[in-house]
LOTI-664161 format. One record per atom (N, C-alpha, C, CB): residue in three letters; atom name; x, y, z. Coordinates in nm, 4 decimals. Glycine has a CB too. Example, Ala and Ser with C-alpha at 12.3 -4.5 7.8 and 13.67 -1.06 7.14 Angstrom:
# residues 2
  paza  rodren         X         Y         Z
   ALA       N    1.3190   -0.5690    0.7800
   ALA      CA    1.2300   -0.4500    0.7800
   ALA       C    1.3200   -0.3300    0.7800
   ALA      CB    1.1308   -0.4473    0.9046
   SER       N    1.2850   -0.2250    0.7080
   SER      CA    1.3670   -0.1060    0.7140
   SER       C    1.2900    0.0030    0.7870
   SER      CB    1.4084   -0.0598    0.5725
END
This chain:
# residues 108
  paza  rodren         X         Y         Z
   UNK       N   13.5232    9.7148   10.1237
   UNK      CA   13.4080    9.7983   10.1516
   UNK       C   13.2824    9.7116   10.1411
   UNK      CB   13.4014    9.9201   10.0538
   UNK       N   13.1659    9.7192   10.2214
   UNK      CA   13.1141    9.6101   10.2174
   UNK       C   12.9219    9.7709   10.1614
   UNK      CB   13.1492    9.4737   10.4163
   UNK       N   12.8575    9.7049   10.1163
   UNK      CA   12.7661    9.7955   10.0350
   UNK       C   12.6699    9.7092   10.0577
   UNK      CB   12.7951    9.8359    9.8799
   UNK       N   12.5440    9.8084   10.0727
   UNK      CA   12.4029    9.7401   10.1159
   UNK       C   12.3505    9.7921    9.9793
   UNK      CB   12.3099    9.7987   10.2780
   UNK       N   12.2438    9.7861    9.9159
   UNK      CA   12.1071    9.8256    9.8532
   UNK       C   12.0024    9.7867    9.9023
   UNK      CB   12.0891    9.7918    9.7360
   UNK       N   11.9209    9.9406    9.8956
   UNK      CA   11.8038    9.9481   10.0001
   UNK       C   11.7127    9.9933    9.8338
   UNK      CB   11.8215   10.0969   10.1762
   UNK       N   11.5849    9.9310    9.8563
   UNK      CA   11.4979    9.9256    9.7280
   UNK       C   11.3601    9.8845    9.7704
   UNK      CB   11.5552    9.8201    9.6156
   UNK       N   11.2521    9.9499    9.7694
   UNK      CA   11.0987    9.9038    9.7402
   UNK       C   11.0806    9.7614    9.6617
   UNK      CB   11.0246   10.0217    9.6437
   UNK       N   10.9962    9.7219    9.7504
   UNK      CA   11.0030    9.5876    9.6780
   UNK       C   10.9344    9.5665    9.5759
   UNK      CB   10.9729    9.4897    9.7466
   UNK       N   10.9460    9.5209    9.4414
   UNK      CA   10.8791    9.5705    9.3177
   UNK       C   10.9714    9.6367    9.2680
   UNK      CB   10.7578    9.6487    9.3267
   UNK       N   11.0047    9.7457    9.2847
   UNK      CA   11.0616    9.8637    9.2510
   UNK       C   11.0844    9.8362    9.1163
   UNK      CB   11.1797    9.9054    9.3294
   UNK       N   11.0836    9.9431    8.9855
   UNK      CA   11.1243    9.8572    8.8358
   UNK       C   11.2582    9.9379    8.8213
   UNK      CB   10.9974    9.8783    8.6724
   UNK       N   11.3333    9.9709    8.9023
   UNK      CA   11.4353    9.9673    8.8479
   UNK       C   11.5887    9.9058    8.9472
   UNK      CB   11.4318   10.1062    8.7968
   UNK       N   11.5461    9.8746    9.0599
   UNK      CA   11.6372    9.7720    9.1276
   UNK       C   11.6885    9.6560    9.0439
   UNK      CB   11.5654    9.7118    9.2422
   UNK       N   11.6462    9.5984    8.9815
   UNK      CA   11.6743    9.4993    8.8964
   UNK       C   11.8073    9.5390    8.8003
   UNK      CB   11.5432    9.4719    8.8168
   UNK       N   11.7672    9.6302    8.7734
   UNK      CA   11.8700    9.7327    8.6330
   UNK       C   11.9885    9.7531    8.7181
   UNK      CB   11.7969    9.9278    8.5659
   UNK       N   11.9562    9.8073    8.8614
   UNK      CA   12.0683    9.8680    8.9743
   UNK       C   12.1621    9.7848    9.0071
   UNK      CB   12.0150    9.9071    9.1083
   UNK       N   12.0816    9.6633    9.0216
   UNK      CA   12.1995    9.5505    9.0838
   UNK       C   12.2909    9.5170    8.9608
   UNK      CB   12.1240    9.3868    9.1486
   UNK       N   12.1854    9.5254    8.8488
   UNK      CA   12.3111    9.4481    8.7584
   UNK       C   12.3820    9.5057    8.6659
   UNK      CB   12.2721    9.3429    8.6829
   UNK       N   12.3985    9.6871    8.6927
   UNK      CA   12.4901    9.7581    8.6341
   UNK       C   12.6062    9.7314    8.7694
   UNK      CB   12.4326    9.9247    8.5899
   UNK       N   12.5625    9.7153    8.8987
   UNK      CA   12.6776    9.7067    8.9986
   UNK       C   12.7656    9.5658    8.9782
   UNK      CB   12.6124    9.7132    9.1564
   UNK       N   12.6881    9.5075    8.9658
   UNK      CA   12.7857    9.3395    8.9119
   UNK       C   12.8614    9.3665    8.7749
   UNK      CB   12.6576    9.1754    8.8659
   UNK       N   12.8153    9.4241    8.6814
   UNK      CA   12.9037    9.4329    8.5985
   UNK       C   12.9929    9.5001    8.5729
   UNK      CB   12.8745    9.4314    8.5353
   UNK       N   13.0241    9.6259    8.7120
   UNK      CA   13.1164    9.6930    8.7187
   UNK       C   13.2277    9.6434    8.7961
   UNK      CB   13.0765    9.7954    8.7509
   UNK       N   13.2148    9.5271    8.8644
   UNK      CA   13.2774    9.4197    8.9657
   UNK       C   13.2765    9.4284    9.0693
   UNK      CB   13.3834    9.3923    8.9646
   UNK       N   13.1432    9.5436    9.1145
   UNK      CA   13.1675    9.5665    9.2631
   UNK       C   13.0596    9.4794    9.3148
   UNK      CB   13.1573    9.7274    9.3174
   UNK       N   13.1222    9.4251    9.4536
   UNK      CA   13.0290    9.3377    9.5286
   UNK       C   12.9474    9.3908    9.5996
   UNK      CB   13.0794    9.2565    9.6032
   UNK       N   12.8294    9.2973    9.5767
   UNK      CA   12.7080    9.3986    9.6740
   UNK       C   12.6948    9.2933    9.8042
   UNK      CB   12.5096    9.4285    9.5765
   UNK       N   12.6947    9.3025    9.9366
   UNK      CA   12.6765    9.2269   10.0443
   UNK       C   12.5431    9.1972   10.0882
   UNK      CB   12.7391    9.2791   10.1375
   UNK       N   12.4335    9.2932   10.0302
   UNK      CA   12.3129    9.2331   10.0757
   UNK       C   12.2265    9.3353   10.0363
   UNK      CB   12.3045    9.1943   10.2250
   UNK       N   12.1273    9.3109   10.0417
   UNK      CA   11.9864    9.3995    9.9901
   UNK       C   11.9014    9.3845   10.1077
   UNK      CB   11.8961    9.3357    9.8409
   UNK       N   11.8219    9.5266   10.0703
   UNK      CA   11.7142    9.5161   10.1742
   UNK       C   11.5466    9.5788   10.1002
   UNK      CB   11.7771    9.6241   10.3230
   UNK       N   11.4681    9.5364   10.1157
   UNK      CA   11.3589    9.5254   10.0339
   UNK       C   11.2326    9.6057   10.1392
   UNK      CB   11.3337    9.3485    9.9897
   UNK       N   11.1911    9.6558   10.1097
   UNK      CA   11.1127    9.7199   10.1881
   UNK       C   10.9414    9.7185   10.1273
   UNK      CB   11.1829    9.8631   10.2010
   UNK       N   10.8754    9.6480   10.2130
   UNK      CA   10.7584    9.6015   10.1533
   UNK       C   10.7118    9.4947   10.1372
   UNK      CB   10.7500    9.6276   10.0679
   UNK       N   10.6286    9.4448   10.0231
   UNK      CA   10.6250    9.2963   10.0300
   UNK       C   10.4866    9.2331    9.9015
   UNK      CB   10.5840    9.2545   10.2219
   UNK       N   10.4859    9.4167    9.8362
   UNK      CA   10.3914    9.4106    9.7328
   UNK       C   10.4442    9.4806    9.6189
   UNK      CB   10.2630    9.4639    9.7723
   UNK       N   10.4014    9.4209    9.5019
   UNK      CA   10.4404    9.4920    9.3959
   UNK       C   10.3106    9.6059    9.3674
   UNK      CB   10.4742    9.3842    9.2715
   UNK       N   10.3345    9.6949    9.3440
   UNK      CA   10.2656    9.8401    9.2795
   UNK       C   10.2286    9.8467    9.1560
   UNK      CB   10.3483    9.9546    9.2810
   UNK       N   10.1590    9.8171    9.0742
   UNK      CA   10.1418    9.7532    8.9833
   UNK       C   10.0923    9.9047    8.8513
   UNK      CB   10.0294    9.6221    9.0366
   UNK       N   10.0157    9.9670    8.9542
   UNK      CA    9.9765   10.1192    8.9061
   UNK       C   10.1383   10.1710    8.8606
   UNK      CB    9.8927   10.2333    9.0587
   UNK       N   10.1969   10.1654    8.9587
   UNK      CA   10.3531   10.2526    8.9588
   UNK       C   10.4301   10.2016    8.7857
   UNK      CB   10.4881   10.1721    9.1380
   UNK       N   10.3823   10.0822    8.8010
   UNK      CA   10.4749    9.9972    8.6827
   UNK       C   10.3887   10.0390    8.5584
   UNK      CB   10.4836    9.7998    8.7028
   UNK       N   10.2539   10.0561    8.5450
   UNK      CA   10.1493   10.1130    8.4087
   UNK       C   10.1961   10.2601    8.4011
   UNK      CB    9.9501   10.1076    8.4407
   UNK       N   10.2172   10.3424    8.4852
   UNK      CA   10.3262   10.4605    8.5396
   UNK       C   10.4073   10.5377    8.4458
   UNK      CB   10.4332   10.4006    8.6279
   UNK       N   10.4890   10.4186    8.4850
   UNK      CA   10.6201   10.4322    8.3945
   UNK       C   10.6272   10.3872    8.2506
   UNK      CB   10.7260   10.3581    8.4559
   UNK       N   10.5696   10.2732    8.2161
   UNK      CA   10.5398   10.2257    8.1049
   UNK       C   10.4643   10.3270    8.0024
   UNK      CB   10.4697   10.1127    8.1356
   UNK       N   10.3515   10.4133    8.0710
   UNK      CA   10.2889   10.5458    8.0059
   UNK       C   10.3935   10.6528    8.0172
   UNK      CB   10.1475   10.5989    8.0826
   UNK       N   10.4508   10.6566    8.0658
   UNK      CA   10.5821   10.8031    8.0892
   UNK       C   10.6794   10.7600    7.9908
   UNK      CB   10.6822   10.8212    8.2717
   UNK       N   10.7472   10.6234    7.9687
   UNK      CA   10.8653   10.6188    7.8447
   UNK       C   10.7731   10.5389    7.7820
   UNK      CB   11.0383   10.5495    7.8657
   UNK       N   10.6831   10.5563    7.7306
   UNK      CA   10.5804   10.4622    7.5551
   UNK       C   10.6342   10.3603    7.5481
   UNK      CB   10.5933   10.5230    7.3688
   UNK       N   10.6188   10.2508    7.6541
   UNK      CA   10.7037   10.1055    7.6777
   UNK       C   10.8451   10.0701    7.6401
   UNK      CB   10.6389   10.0040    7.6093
   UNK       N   10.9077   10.2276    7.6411
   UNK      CA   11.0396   10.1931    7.6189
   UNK       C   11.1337   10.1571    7.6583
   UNK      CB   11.0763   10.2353    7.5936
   UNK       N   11.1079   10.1482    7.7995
   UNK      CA   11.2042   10.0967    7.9627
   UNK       C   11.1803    9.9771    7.9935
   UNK      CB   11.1672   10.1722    8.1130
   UNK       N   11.2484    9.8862    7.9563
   UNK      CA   11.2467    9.7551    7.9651
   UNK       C   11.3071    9.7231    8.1465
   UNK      CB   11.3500    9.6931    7.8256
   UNK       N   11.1433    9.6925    8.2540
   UNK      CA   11.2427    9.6154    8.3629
   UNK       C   11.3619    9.5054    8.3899
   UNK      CB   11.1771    9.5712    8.4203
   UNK       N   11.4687    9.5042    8.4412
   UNK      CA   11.5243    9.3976    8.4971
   UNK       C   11.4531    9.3839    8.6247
   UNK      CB   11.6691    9.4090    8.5086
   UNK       N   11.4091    9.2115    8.5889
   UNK      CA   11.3672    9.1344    8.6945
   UNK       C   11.4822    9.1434    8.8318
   UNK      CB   11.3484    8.9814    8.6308
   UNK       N   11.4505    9.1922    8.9227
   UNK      CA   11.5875    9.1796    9.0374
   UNK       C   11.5738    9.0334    9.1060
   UNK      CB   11.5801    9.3155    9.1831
   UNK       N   11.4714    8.9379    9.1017
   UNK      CA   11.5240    8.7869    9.1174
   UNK       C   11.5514    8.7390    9.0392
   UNK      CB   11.4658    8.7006    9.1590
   UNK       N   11.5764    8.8076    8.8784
   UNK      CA   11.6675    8.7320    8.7420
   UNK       C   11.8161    8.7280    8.7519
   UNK      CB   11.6465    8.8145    8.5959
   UNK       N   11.8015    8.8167    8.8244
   UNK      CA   11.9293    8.8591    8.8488
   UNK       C   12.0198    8.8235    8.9411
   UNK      CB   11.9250    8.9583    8.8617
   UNK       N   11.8967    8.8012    9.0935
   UNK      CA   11.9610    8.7190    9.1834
   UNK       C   11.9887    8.5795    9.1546
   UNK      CB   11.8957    8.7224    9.2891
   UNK       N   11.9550    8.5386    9.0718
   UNK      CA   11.9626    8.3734    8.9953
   UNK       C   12.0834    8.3554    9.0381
   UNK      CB   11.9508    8.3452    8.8132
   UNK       N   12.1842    8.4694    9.0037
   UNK      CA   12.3123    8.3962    8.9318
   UNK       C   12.4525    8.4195    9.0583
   UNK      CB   12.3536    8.4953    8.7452
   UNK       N   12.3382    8.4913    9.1549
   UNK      CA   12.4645    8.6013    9.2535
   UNK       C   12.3977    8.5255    9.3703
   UNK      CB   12.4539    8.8290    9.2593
   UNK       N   12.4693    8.5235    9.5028
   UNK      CA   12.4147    8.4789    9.6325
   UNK       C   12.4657    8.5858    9.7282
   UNK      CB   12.4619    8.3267    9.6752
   UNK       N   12.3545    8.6624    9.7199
   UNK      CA   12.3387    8.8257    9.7787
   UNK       C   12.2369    8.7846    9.8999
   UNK      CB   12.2554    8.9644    9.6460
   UNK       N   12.2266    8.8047   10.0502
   UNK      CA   12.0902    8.7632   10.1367
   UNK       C   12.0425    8.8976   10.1347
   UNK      CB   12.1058    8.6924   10.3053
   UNK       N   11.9248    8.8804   10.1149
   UNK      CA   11.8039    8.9186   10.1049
   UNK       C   11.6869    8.9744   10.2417
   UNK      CB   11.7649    8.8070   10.0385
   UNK       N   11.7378    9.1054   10.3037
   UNK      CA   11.6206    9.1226   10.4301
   UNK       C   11.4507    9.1822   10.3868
   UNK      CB   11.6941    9.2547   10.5490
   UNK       N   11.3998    9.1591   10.4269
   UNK      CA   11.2620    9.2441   10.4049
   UNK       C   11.2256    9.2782   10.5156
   UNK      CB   11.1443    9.1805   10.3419
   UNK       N   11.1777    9.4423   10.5024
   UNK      CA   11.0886    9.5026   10.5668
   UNK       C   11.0113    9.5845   10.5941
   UNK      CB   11.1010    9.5074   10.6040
   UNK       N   10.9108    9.5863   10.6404
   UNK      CA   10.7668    9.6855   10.6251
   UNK       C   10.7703    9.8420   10.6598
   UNK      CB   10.6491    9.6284   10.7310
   UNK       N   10.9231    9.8827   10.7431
   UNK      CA   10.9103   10.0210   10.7200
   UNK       C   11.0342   10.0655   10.7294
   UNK      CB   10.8224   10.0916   10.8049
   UNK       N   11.0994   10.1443   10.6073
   UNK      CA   11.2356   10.1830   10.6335
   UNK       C   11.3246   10.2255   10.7511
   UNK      CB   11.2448   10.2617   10.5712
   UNK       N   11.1961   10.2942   10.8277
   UNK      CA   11.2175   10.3939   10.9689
   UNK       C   11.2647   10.3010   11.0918
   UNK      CB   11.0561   10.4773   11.0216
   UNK       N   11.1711   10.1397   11.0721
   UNK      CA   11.1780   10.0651   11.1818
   UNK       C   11.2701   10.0509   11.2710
   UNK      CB   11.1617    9.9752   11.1565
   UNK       N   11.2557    9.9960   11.3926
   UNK      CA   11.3841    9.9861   11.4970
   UNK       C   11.4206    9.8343   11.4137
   UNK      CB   11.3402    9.9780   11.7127
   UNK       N   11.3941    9.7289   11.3630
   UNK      CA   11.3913    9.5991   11.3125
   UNK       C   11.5026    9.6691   11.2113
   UNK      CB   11.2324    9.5219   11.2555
   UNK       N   11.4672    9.7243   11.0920
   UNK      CA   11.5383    9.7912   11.0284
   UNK       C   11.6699    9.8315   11.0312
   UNK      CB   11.4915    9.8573   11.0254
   UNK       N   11.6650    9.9427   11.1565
   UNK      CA   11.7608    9.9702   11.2058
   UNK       C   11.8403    9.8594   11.2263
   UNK      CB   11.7371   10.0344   11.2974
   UNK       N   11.8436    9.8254   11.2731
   UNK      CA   11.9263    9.6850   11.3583
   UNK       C   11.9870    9.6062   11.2199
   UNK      CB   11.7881    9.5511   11.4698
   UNK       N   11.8800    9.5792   11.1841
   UNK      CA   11.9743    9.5101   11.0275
   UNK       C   12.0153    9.5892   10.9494
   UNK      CB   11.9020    9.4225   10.9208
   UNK       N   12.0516    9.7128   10.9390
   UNK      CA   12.1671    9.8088   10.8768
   UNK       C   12.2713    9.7839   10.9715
   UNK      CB   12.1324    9.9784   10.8652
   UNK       N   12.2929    9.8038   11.1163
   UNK      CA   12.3990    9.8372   11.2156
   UNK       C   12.4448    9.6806   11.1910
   UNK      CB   12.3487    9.8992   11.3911
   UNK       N   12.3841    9.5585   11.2178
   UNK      CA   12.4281    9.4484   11.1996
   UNK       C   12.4946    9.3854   11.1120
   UNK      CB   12.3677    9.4045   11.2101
   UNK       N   12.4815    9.4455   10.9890
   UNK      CA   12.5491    9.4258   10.8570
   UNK       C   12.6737    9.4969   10.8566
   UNK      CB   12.4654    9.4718   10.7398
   UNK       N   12.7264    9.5783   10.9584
   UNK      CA   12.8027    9.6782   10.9151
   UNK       C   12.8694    9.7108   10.7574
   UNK      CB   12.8935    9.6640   11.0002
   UNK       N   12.7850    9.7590   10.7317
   UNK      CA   12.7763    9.8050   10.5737
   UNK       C   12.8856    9.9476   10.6042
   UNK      CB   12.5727    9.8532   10.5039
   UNK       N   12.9478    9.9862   10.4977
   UNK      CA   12.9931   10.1133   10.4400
   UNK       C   12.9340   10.1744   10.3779
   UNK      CB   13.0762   10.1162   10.3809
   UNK       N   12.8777   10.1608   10.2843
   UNK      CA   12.7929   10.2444   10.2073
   UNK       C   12.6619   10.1816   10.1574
   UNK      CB   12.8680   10.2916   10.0959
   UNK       N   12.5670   10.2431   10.1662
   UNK      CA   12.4054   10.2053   10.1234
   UNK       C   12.4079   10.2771    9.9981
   UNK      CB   12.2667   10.2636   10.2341
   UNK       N   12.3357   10.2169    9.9028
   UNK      CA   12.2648   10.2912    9.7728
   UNK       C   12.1161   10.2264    9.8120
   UNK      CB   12.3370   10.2397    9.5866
   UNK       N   12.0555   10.3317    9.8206
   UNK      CA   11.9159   10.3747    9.8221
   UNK       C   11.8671   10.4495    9.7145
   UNK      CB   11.8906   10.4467    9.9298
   UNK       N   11.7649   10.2926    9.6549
   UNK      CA   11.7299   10.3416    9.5453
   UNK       C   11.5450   10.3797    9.5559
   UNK      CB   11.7825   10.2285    9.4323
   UNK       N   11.5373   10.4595    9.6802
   UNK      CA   11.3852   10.4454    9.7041
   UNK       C   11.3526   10.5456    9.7024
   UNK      CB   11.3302   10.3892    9.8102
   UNK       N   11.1528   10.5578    9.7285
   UNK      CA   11.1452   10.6923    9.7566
   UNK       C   11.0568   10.7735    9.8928
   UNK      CB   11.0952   10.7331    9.6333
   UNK       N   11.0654   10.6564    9.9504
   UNK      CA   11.0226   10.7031   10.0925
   UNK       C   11.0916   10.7601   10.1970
   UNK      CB   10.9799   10.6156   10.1496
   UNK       N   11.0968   10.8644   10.2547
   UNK      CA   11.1412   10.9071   10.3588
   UNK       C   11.2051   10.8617   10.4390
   UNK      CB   11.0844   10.9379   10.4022
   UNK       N   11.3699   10.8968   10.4806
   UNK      CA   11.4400   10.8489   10.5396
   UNK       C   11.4081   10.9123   10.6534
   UNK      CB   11.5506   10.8449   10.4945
   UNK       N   11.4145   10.8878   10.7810
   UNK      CA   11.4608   10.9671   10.9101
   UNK       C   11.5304   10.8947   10.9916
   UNK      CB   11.3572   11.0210   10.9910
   UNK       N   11.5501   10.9908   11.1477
   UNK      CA   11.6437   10.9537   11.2100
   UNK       C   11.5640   10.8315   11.2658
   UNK      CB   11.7076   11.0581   11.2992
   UNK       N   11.6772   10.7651   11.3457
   UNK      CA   11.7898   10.7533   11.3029
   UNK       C   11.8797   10.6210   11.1797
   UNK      CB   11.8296   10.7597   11.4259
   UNK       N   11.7580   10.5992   11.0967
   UNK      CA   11.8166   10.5432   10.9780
   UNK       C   11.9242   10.6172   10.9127
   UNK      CB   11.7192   10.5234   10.8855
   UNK       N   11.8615   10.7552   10.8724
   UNK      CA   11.9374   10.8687   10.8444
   UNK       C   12.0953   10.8613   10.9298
   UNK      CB   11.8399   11.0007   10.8901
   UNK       N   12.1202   10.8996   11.0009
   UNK      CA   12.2288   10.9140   11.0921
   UNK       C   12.3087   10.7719   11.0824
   UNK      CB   12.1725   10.9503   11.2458
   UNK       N   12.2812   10.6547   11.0000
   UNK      CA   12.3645   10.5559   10.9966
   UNK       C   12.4108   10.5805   10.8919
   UNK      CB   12.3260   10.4365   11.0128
END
């Protein structure tokens, strides 16, 4: 089965995502990053919501150790996008985001 992760780039908890999936032994085939800025408000956010109790995993600490390729891009919806989901032929995506899926990302 071959598995994508789709994640905001920044995101503070992709980091945590990838590396509860490695330590369960499942292989991840590739990530896709959407964006190209960290949110920095989002991260003071969360840090005020659990009283600094949510410690991020770095998700390039993580890539250190794994050789996962890496796409980026500026809008989940894109036809670019598209194309690098269908091209990967992935089985299953975990989408750990929170922007709006539509068609036809959706429909893949």
């Amino acid at each position: 089965m071959r598995l994508m992760m789709i994640f905001e780039y920044g995101s503070e908890y992709a980091g945590e995502y990838l590396s509860e999936f490695i330590s369960y032994g499942e292989t991840v085939d590739s990530i896709l990053l959407i964006g190209n800025s960290v949110d920095s408000q989002r991260h003071e956010l969360v840090r005020q919501r659990t009283n600094g109790h949510y410690q991020v995993i770095d998700l390039l600490e993580v890539l250190q150790d794994h050789f996962i390729p890496v796409y980026f891009v500026d809008d989940i919806n894109s036809a670019w996008c598209e194309n690098t989901i269908r091209n990967s032929k992935v089985d299953l995506i975990v989408y750990g985001g929170a922007k709006l899926i539509k068609r036809p990302i959706f429909d893949i």
